[in-house]
Every structure is written in C-alpha cells, then in structure tokens.
C-alpha positions in Angstrom: 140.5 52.9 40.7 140.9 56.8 41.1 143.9 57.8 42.6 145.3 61.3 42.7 148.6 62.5 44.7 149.4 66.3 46.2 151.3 68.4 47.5 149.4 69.8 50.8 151.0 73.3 52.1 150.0 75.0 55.1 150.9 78.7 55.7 150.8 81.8 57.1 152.3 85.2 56.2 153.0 86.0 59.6 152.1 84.5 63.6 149.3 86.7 64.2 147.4 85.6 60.4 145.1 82.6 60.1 146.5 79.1 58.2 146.1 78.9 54.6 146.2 76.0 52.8 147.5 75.3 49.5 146.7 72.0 47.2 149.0 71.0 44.5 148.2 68.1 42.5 151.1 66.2 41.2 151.4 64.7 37.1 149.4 66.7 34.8 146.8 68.7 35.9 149.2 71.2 38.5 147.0 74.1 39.0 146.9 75.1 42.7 144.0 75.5 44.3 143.7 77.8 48.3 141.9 76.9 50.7 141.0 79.1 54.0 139.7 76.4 56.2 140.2 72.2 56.7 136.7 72.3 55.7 136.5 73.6 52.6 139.7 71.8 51.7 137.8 68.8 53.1 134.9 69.2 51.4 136.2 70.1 48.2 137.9 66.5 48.4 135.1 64.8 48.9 133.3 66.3 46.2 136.1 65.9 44.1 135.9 61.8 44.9 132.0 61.7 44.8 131.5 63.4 41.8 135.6 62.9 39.3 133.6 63.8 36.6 132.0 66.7 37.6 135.1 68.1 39.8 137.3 67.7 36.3 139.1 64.4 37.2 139.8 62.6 34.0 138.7 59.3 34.3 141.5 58.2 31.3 144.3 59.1 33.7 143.0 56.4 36.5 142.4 53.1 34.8 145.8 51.3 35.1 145.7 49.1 38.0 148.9 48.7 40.3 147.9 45.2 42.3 150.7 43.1 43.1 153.4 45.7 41.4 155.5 48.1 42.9 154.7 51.9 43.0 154.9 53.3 39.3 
C-alpha cells in the first residue's frame, strides 16, 4: 500500500496576491514543491499516485502494512 503524509500550506504575500500553495512531504524525502493553482497541485497528485515510480516515490518506503495496528 502507498501511503505518503504532507504538510499542505496555503499563502499569500499580501490580500490583493493570488493563493500559493506549498507541499511538504513528511519522513525522508522533504523537498518542497509550489504550486500556483488546486489543479496543478491536484494533478500533480494524481500523477504522483498513478505513476510512484515515475513521480520518484520509492516503492521500498511503502511495503509495511499497518492492518489491525495502531498508527506507527
């Protein structure tokens, strides 16, 4: 199972700029990534969970499996 948490920031330097958005992922691989609209933060999720490999996801760091345990 591929499972990936983040930090999701939206900001703005000041009222009359647009939203930013600002994806952190959390563990080992912390390398922010900006994002100037929902859909391309969107889409790069999706291709990020159609295509791991591709995207850079590690396949080693998603193979433990957390049924019937608590949160690690």
């Amino acid at each position: 199972m591929l499972q990936n948490a983040y930090l999701l920031r939206f900001w703005r330097s000041s009222a009359r700029n647009d939203w930013r958005i600002t994806l952190i992922p959390v563990g080992e691989d912390s390398t922010e990534q900006h994002f100037g609209t929902l859909d391309d933060l969107y889409r790069h999720l999706q291709e990020s969970y159609t295509n791991p490999i591709e995207a850079g996801a590690d396949p080693r760091r998603h193979t433990k499996s957390h049924e019937g345990r608590g949160r690690v």
